[in-house]
Structure formats: structure tokens, C-alpha cells
DRENTOR-500270 format. One record per residue (C-alpha): x, y, z; residue number from 1. Coordinates in nm, 4 decimals, decimal comma. Example, Ala and Ser with C-alpha at 12.3 -4.5 7.8 and 13.67 -1.06 7.14 Angstrom:
<pts>
c1;c2;c3;num
1,2300;-0,4500;0,7800;1;
1,3670;-0,1060;0,7140;2;
</pts>
This chain:
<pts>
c1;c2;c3;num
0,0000;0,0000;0,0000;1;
0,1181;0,3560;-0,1058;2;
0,3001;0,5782;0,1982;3;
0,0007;0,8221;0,0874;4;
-0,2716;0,6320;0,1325;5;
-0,1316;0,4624;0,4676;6;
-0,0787;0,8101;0,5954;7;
-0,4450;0,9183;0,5217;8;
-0,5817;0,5969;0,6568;9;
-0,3681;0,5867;0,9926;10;
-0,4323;1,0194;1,0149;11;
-0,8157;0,9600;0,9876;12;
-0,8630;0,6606;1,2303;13;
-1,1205;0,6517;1,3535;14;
-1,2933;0,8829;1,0913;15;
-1,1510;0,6892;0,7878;16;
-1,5174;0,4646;0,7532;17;
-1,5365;0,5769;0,3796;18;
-1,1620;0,4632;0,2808;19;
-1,3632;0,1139;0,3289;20;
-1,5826;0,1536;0,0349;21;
-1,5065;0,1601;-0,3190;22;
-1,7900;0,1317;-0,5622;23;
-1,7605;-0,0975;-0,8670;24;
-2,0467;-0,0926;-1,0279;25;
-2,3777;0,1761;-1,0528;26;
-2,5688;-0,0776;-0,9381;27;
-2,4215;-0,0885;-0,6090;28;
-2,4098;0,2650;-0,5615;29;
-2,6422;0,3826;-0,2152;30;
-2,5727;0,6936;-0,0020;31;
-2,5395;0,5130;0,3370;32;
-2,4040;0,8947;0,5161;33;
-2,6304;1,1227;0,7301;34;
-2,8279;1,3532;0,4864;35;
-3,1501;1,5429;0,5163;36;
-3,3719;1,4239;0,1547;37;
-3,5844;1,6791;0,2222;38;
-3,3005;2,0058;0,2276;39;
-3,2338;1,9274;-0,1437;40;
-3,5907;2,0237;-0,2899;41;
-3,3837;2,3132;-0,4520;42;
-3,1117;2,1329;-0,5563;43;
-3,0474;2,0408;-0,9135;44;
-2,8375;1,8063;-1,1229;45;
-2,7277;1,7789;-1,4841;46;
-2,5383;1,5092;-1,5854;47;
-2,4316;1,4718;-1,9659;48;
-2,2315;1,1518;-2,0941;49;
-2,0785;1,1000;-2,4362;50;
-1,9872;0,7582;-2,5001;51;
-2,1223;0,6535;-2,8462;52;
-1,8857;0,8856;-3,0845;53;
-2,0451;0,8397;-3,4866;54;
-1,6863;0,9152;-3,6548;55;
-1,4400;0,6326;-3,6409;56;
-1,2568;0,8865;-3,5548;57;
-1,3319;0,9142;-3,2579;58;
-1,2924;0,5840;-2,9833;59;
-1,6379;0,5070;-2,7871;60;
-1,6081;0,5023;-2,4089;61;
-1,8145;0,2184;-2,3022;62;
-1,7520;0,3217;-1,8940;63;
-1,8989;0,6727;-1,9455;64;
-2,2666;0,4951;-1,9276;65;
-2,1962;0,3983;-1,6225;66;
-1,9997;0,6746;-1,4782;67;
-2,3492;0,8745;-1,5041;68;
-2,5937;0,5729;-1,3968;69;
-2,3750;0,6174;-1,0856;70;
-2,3708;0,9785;-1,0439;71;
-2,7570;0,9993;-1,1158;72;
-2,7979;0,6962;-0,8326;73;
-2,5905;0,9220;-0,6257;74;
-2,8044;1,2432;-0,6651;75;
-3,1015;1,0238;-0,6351;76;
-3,0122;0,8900;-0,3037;77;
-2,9045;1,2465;-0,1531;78;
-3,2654;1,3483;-0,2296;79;
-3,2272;1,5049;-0,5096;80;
-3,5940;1,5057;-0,6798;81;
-3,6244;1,2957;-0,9799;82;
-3,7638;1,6178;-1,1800;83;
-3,4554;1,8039;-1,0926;84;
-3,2306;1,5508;-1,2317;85;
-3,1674;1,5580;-1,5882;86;
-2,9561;1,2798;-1,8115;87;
-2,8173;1,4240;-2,1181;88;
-2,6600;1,1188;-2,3333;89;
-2,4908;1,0910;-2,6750;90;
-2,6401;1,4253;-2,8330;91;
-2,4782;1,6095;-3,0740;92;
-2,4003;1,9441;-3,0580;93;
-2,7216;2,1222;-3,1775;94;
-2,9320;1,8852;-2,9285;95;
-2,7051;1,9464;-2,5946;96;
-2,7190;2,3161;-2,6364;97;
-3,1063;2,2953;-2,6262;98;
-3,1346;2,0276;-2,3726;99;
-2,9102;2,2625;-2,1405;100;
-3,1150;2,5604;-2,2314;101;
-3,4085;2,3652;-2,1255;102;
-3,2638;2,2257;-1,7951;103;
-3,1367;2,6600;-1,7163;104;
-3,5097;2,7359;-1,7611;105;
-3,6660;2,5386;-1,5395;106;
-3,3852;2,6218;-1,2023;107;
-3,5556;2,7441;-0,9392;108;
-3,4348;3,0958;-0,7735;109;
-3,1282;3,0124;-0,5532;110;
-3,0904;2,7195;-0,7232;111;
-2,7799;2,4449;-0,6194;112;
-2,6595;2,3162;-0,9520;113;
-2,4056;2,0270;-0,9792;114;
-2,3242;1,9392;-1,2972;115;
-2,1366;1,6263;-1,4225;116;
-1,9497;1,5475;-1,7391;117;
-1,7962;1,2729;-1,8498;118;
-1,6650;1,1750;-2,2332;119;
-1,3837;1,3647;-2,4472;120;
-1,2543;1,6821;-2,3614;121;
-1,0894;1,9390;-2,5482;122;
-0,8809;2,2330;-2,4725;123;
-0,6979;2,5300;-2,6691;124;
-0,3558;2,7049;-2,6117;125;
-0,4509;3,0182;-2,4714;126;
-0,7989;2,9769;-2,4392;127;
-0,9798;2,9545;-2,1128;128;
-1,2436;2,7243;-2,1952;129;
-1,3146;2,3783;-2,1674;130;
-1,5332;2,2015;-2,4501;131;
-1,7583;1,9240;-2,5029;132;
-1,6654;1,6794;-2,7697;133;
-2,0582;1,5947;-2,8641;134;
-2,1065;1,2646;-3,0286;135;
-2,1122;1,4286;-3,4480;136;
-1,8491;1,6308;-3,4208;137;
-1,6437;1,5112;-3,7119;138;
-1,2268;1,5037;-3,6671;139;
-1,1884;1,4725;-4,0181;140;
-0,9901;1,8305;-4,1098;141;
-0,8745;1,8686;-4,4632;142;
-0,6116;2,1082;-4,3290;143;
-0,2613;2,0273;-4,1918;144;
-0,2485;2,3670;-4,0451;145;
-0,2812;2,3499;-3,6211;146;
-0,4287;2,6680;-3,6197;147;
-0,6853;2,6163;-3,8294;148;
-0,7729;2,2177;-3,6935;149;
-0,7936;2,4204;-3,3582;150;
-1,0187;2,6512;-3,5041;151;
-1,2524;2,4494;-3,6683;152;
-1,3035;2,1990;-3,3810;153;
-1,3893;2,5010;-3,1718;154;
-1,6606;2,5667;-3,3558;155;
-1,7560;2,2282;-3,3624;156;
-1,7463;2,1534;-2,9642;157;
-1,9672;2,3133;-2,7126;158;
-1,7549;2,5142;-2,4806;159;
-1,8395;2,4314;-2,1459;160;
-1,8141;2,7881;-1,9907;161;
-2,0011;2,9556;-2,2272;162;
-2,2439;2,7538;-2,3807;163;
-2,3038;2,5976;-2,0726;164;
-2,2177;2,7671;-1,7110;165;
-2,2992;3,1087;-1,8256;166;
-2,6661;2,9858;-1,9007;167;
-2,7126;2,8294;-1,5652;168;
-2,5640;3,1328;-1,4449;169;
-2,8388;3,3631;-1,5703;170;
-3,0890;3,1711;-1,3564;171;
-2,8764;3,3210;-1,0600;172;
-2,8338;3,0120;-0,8818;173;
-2,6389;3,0198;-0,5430;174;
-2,3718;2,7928;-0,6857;175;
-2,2855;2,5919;-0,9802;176;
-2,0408;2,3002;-0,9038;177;
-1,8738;2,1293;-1,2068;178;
-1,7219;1,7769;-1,2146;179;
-1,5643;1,7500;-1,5357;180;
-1,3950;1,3937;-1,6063;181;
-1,2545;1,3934;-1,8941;182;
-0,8869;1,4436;-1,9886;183;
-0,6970;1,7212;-2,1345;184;
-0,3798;1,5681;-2,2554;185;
-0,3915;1,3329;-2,6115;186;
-0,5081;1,3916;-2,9983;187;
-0,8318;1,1906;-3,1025;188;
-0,6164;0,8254;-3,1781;189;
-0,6487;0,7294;-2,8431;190;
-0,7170;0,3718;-2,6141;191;
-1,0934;0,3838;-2,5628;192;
-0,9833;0,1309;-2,2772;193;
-0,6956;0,3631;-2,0986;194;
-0,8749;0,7215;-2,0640;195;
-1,0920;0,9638;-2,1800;196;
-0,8835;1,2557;-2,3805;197;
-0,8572;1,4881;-2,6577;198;
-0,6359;1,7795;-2,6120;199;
-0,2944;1,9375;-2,5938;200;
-0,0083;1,8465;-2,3335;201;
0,0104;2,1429;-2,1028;202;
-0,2206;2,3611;-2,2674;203;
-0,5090;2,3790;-2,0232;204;
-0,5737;2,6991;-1,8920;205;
-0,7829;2,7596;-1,5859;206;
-1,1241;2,8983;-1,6492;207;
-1,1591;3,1214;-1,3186;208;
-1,5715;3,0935;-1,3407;209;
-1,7045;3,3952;-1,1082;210;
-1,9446;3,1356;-0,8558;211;
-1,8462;2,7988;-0,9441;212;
-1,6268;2,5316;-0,8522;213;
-1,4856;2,3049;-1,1197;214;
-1,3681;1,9888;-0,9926;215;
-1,1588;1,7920;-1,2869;216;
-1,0459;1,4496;-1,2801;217;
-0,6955;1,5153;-1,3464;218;
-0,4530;1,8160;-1,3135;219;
-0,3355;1,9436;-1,6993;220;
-0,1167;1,7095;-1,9277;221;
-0,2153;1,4096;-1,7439;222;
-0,4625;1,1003;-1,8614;223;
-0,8257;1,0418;-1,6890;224;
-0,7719;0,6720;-1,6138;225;
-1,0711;0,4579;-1,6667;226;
-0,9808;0,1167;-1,5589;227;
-0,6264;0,0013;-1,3441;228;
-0,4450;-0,2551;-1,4418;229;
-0,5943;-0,5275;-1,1146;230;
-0,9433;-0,4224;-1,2229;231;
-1,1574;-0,7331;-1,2366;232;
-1,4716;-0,7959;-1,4936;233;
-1,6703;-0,6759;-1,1913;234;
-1,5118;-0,3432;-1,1629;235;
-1,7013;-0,0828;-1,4868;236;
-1,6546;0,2521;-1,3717;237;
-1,3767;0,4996;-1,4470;238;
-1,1162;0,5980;-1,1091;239;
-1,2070;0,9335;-1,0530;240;
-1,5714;0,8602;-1,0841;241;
-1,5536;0,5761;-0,8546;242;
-1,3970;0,7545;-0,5788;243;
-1,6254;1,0568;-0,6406;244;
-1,9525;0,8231;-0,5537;245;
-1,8276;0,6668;-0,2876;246;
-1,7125;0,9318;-0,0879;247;
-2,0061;1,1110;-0,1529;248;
-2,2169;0,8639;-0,0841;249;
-2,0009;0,7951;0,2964;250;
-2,0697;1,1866;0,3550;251;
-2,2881;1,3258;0,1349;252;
-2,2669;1,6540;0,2991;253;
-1,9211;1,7231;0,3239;254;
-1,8355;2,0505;0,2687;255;
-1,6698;2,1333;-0,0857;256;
-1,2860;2,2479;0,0844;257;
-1,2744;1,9489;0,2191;258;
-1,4061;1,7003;-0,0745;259;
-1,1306;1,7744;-0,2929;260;
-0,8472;1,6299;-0,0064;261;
-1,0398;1,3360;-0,0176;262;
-1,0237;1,3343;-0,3867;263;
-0,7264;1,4191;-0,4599;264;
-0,5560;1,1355;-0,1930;265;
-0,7758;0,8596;-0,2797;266;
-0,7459;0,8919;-0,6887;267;
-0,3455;0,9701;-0,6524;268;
-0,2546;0,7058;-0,4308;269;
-0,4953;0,4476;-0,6656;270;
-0,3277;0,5344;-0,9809;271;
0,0261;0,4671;-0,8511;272;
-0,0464;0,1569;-0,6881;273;
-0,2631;0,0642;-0,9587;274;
-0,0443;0,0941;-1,2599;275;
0,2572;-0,0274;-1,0601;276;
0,4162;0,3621;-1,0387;277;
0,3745;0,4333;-1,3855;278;
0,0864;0,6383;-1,3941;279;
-0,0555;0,9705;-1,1910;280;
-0,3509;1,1109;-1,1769;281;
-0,3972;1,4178;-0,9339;282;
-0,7496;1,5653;-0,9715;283;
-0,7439;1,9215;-0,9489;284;
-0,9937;2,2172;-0,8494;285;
-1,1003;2,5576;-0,8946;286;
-1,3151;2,7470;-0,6070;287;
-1,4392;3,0352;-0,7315;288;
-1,8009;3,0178;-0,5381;289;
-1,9466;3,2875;-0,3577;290;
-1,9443;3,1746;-0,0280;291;
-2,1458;3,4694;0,1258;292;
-2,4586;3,2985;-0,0715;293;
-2,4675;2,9756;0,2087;294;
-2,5765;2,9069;0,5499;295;
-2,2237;2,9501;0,7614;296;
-2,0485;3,0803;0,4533;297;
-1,9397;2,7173;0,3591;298;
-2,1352;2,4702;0,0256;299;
-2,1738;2,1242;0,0097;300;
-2,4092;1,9041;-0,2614;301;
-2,6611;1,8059;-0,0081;302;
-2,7173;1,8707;0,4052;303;
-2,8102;1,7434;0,7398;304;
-3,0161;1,9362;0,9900;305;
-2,8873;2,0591;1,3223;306;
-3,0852;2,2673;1,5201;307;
-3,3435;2,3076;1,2606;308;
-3,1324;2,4335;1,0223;309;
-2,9729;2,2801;0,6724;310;
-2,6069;2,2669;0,7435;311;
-2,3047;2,0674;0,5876;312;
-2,0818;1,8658;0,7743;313;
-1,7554;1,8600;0,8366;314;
-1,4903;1,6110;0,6593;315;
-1,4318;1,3266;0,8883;316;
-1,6537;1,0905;0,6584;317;
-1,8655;0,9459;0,9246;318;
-2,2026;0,8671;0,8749;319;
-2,3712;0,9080;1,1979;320;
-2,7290;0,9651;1,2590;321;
-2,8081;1,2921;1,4196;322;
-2,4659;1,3553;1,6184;323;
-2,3051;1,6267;1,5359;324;
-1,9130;1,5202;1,3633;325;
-1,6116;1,5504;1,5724;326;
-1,4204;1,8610;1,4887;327;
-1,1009;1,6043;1,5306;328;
-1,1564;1,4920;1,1877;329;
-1,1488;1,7944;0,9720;330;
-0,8238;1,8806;1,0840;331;
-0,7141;1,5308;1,0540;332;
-0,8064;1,5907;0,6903;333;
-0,6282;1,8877;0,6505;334;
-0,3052;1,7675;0,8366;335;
-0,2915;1,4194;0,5857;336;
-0,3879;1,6674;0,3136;337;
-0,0780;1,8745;0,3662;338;
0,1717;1,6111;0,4775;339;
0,1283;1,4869;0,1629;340;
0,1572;1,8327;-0,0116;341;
0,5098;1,8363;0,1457;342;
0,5625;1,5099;0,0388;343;
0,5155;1,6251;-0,3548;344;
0,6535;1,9732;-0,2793;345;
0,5435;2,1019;-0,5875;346;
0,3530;2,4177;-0,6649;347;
0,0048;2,2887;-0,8422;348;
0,0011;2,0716;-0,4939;349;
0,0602;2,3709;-0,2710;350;
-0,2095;2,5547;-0,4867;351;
-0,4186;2,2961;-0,4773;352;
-0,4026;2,3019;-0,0307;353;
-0,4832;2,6661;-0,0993;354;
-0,7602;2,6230;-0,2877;355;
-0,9079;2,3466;-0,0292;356;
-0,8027;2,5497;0,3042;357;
-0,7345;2,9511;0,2341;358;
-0,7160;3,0229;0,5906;359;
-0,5953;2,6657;0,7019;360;
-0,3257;2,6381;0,9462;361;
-0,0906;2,5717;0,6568;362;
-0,2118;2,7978;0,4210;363;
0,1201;3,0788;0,5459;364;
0,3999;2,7677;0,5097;365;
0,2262;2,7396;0,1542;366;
0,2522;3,0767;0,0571;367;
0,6117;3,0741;0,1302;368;
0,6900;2,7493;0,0067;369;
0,5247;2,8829;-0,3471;370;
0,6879;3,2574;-0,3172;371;
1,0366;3,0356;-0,2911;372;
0,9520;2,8358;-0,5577;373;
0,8435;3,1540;-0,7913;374;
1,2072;3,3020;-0,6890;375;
1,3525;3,0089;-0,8031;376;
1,1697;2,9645;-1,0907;377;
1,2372;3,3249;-1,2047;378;
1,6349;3,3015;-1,0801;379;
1,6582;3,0247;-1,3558;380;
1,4649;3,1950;-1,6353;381;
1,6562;3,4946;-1,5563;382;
2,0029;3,2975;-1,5768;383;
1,8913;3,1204;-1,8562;384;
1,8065;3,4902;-2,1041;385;
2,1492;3,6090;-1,9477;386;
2,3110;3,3441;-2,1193;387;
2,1202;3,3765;-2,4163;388;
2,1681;3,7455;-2,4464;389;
2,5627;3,7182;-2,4155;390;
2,5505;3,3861;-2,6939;391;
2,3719;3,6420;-2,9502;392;
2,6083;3,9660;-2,8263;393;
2,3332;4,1695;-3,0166;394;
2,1559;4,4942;-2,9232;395;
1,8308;4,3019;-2,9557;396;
1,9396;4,0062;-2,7086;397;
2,0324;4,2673;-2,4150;398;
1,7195;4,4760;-2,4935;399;
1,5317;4,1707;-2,4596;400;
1,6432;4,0469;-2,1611;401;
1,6434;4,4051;-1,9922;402;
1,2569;4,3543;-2,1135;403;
1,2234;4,0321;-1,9425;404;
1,4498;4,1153;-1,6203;405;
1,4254;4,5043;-1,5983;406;
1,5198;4,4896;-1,2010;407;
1,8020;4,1966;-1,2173;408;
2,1311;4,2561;-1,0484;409;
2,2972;4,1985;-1,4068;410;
2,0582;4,4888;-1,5990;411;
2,3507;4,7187;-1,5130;412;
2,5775;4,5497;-1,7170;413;
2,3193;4,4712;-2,0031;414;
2,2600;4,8680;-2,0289;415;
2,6165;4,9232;-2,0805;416;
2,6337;4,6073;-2,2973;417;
2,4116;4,7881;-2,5152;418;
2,5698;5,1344;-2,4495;419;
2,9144;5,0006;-2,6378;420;
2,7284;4,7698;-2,9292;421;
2,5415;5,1249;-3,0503;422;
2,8904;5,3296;-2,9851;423;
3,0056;5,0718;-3,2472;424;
2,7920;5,0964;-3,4606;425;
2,7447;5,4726;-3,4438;426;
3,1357;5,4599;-3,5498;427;
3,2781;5,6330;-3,8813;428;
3,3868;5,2533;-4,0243;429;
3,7116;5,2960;-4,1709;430;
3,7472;5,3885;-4,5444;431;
3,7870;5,0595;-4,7591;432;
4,0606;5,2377;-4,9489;433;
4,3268;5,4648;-4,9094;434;
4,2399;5,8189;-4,9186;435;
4,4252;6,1200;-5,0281;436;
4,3414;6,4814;-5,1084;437;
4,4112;6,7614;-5,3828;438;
4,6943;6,9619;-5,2610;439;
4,9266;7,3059;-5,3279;440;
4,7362;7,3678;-5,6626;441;
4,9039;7,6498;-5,7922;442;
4,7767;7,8873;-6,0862;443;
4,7940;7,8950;-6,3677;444;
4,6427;7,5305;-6,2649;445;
4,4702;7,6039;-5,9656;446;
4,3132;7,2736;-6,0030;447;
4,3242;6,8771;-6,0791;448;
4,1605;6,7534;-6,3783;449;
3,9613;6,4414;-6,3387;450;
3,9278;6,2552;-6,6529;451;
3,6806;5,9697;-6,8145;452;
3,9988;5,7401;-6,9015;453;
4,3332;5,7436;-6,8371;454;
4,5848;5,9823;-7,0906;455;
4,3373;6,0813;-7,3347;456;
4,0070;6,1038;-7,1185;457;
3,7411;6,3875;-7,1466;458;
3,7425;6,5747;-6,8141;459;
3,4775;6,5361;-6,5835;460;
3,5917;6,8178;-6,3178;461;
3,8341;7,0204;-6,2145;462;
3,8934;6,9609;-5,8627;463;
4,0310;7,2387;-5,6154;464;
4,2289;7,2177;-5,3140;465;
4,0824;6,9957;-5,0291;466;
3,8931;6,7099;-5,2471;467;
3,8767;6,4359;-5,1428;468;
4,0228;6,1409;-5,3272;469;
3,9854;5,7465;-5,2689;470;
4,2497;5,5513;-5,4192;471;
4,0833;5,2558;-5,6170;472;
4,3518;5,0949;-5,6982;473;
4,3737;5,0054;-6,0966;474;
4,6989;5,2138;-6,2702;475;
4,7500;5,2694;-6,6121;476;
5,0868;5,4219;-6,6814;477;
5,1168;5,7057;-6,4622;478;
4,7133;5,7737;-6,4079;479;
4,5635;5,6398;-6,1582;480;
4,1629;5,5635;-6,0582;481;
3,9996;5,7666;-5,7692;482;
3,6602;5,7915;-5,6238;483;
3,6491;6,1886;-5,6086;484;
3,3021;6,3824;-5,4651;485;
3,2613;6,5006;-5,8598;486;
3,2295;6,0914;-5,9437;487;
3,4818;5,8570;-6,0103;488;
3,7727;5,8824;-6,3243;489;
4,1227;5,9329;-6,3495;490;
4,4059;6,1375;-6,2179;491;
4,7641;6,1679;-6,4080;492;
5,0238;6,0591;-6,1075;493;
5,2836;6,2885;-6,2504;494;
5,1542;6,5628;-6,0501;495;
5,2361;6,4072;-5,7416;496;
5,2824;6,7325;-5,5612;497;
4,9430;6,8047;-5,5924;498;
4,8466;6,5296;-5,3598;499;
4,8776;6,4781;-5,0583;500;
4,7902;6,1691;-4,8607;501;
</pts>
């Protein structure tokens, strides 16, 4: 067993009852945690699956249709009403956008929403959004150009933010939570058996919705794994999706900070120890709810009722009838959460505490941890244009990295860098040939012809005193070729005394 997962379990004891189920199927999926049915009257759920792709394509993923029966057994047995739950499956683009217009319409004021995907997913360099891959979207592009593929299959997917969030939105609900499960890492060619992808490595960006909270099944440039490798026949839901249910169902009204610990854990430690430490998946989050919209300032999917009112409860994971939960387990949460933070000492993980616990007891250790990691980050980019700058020993390079760097120690030197390289080139260059001048022309010649050809030329000018005269080189007897001011021709040699050089 994974050092993470032991170190959650041992932390949690005795509040770790829902590390002891795992869902395998939808048909064993039943919320067995404390919840009040009757607190979720306004609470709706959308949950849209893609599974049956018409292009060849495009790979079918045959766990998706269960992924939702799950989730939609799960919203059932929080109390979510059956009218308030609505199944969108296999619709192409022109269908989901109505169905989703249809579901917006009929929220209720101060609506919960929770909405599910699962299927392909597709992101853009750049470009905030997540999409939809609906089931006709055709990858056939007869273009080789990226930017144009990208375009075109952005007009053919359904942008989650837009064509979706931002119409629930308008119904001013009091939150919109997102679970998206797909990935955002691989082109269309991919194992309908391994994941659920279509996208570009590294080129999610995050979507920041004003009063949501997007939970996604893996952090960016990593795969959405759908079945590990000591699955059995038995086992026909995806790994994120299974974890999701059955922690939800062992506390269906834990609070939304502390969900995502439990997520993130459980998912990272079961891809490692399921792929024998050659695969990770670390679900990620944004929180961007409005928490001044809920009871206590806090949001979970579904409640319990203490002292007559609908509250969540905390993150321990106990089920217990009408007791309230021991504080002890929260923080037990947290302190697992963040020991394994440390462990990974990155700076999505760090984030990623932030995001769960703002104000935790960690959350100044994390701050610093990712201001030292931004110094360091910046030290080596810095370094890195510094050496750059001196390879190219050009105006430009310097500039630039002043640009990039305009308050680094070594901008001094780049100023003066640049200082000397335009002195140089600001310099007279030095004539490419020798150059002389007319000289002590006396009358009655008070000048130097400058003929068309050597002996018998026409003259072209008669040059006084002071002209300048670039020796070309080519002789012919005693004349030689000059580039004069009055064009270039030939001088006779003979009067030597007449220039001087």
C-alpha cells in the first residue's frame, strides 16, 4: 500500500469509515451517510455523458454509461428530486445546447446546480475554456495547419463555460459546481480502454468561473484513467468517478474544501499503486463560489439538519445519525492533506491546499513554500536569457532580456552592454581604401583635372584644393583611378605634388 494512502488511513482513524468503500459498479451505488432528503428540494443536477462517438474517428467510451448511472444513483439517493435531475446522453451538438437551455429554464431561484461530465474533452492554447466533444463532431480536417484544426473543432465543440455555465448562471443560482472527467492531454487516436482525452499536453488553462467550482479528474497534461491494471470484470466505472460516488455517498454533505483532499488522496494514491508507479492522476480544483450565498459561509451538494437548520458537515466521513461530527476529523483531513503536499513539494500541490483550506493552518507555510519556488523559478529563467543574451552579443538580445528582467542585479551590465554595441555601430567605419586629397594647386592650374579614361580622357571636373580622393587601386601608366566627390575617373600621377595623402 502507497506511503500516501497509509498516511491518510492511519491520520483519519477513527474517521476513515469511507476509505472502506469503493464502488464498482452503478448498481451498487447507495448513499449510506447522514443527509436530510428533504433540504435538497432546490437542488439540481445535470449530468451529460458522451460515449457513443459516430466518426471512427473518434474511440467510444463504453464506462462513461456507467460513470453517469452512478452519479444519477448518487443524486437520487441524496434526495435530489427525480424532476430536478436531468440525463443528457450521446447528443450532438445542436441537441445538448437545447437540452441545457431547457434544464437553465426550469432552475428554481437560488438554485444548487451540480453538474457532471464525463466523455472527451478538449482544450486550446490560450484559451480559457473547456469544450464538449458531442457525439457528431467530425475530426476529419482537410487542413494540416494546427491553427486552423484548432479553429474548426472550436466551432464544432460546445464550450463548457459559455455555452453551458454562463446559461445556468443567468438563472442566478447560489452555486454551480462542475465535475468535469474527462482528460486534457492526447489527440483523437487514443485507447478507448486507458482514458478519456482529446487535447494538448500542457495547454489547459484555468477557467476562473465567477461562482463555481470546477472539480476535474486530473490536473493538466495528465490522462483520466478509466480502468487500473488489477481491475476485475466486476469493476465498470472509471477511477475518478468511482472515488467521487463513494465518498459522496459515505458523507454526502461534506463541505466542498474538504471534498477535494479526499479526492485528490484517494485517486493519486490508486493510480500509482494501480499501474505499478507508472501512472498519476492528481485531480485538481477551482473554487471560485461565492461563499457569502450559504448558510455559515461554507457549500456542500446536499445537508443534514442541526438545530433546525440545513447545514453541511464537516470532513471526517462518518455517517452518523443525528450527532453532530467531531471537529477532530477535519483537521485530521487537513493535516494528511498537507503532509502529503510536502511530500510532492510542488507548486500545483501547494495551490491545490490553498484552494481546499485559504485560511488553514498551513495555508502561510504554503505561501512561502510557493513565493520560494516563484524566486527560483524566475532566478533560472533569468540565468537562462542572461546566457542567451551574451551567446547572440546583439543589441536586440540585451534589450530583450532588460525587457524580461528590468530589475536583475545583471541589468547594469546589459545597459552598458548595449551602451558600447550602438557606440560601435554609431562609429565612422574605416574607409575601404586609401584616401588622399588635392593639394598646393598652384595657378595657372589652380586645379586637378579628373578625366573619363586614363591619358586621353574627357574631363569630368576640375577639382580644387581639399577634395577628397579614394584611391581605387587600378593604374595605367602614370594615371591612376579615384573615387572623387565630382564621381569617379582618373588622375595623371605625374603631378604628385598636388596630392597629398
Amino acid at each position: 500500500m502507497p506511503r500516501l494512502l497509509l498516511c491518510l488511513l492511519l491520520l483519519l482513524c477513527p474517521f476513515a469509515a469511507s476509505a472502506e468503500v469503493l464502488f464498482k459498479n452503478f448498481s451498487e451505488v447507495a448513499v449510506v451517510g447522514e443527509v436530510a432528503p428533504e433540504a435538497q428540494a432546490g437542488s439540481y443536477a445535470l449530468i451529460i455523458a458522451n460515449s457513443d462517438y459516430r466518426s471512427d474517428g473518434i474511440p467510444d467510451l463504453p464506462v462513461v454509461q456507467n460513470d453517469a448511472r452512478a452519479v444519477e444513483a448518487l443524486f437520487r439517493g441524496m434526495g435530489y428530486p427525480a424532476a430536478n435531475i436531468r440525463v443528457l446522453e450521446n447528443l450532438g451538438r445542436s441537441e445538448l445546447e437545447d437540452e441545457v437551455f431547457f434544464f437553465a429554464n426550469g432552475l428554481a431561484p437560488e438554485a444548487t446546480v451540480v453538474v457532471y461530465y464525463s466523455g472527451h474533452g478538449l482544450t486550446f492554447e490560450g484559451d480559457s475554456q473547456n469544450y464538449i466533444v458531442p457525439v457528431d463532431m467530425d475530426p476529419q480536417v482537410d487542413s494540416a495547419d494546427p491553427a486552423f484544426r484548432a479553429r474548426y473543432f472550436q466551432r464544432k465543440a460546445v464550450p463548457l463555460e459559455s455555452a453551458v455555465l454562463d446559461l445556468l448562471k443567468s438563472a442566478d443560482p447560489a452555486g454551480v459546481v462542475v465535475f468535469y472527467d474527462a482528460c486534457r492531454n492526447a489527440p483523437f487516436a487514443v485507447d478507448p480502454n486507458a482514458r478519456k482525452s482529446i487535447g494538448a499536453l500542457s495547454s489547459f488553462t484555468p477557467a476562473r468561473v465567477e461562482g463555481t467550482a470546477i472539480f476535474y479528474s486530473a490536473r493538466r497534461g495528465q490522462e483520466s484513467i478509466a480502468r487500473l491494471e488489477g481491475d476485475g470484470s466486476d469493476v465498470n466505472l472509471s477511477l475518478y468517478t468511482r472515488v467521487l460516488v463513494s465518498e459522496l455517498s459515505a458523507n454526502p454533505a461534506i463541505r466542498l474544501r474538504d471534498l477535494h483532499p479526499r479526492l485528490n488522496g484517494r485517486v493519486a494514491a490508486m493510480a500509482l499503486e494501480g499501474t505499478g508507479n507508472r501512472r498519476r492522476q492528481d485531480p485538481s480544483m477551482e473554487l471560485e463560489l461565492d461563499y457569502s450565498r450559504s448558510d455559515r459561509h461554507e457549500f456542500c451538494l446536499a445537508s443534514v439538519i442541526r438545530d433546525g437548520r440545513a447545514v453541511c458537515a464537516s470532513g471526517n466521513g462518518v455517517a452518523q445519525p443525528v450527532v453532530a461530527m467531531p471537529s477532530a476529523g477535519a483537521g485530521a483531513l487537513e493535516e494528511a492533506f498537507w503532509q502529503d503536499v510536502r511530500r510532492r513539494n510542488t507548486a500545483f500541490h501547494f495551490e491545490q491546499y490553498l484552494q481546499a483550506y485559504p485560511e488553514g493552518l498551513h495555508a502561510a507555510e504554503a505561501r512561502a513554500a510557493l513565493q520560494a519556488m516563484a524566486a527560483e523559478q524566475q532566478a533560472k529563467a533569468e540565468l537562462s536569457d542572461w546566457q542567451a543574451a551574451q551567446s547572440a552579443n546583439s543589441i536586440a538580445g540585451y534589450e530583450g532580456f532588460l525587457e524580461a528582467h528590468p530589475k536583475s542585479p545583471l541589468a547594469p551590465l546589459a545597459r552598458q552592454y548595449v551602451a558600447a554595441l550602438r557606440a560601435e555601430v554609431q562609429a565612422p567605419k574605416a574607409p575601404e581604401y586609401p584616401v588622399c586629397h588635392v593639394d598646393d594647386v598652384r595657378p595657372p592650374d589652380a586645379w586637378l583635372s579628373l578625366r573619363t579614361s586614363a591619358v586621353k580622357g574627357t574631363t569630368i571636373a576640375n577639382m580644387p584644393k581639399g577634395t577628397r580622393l579614394e584611391l581605387l587601386g587600378p593604374r595605367s601608366g602614370d594615371w591612376l583611378q579615384v573615387r572623387t566627390p565630382y564621381g569617379t575617373g582618373w588622375v595623371s600621377w605625374k603631378v604628385a605634388r598636388w596630392i597629398r595623402c
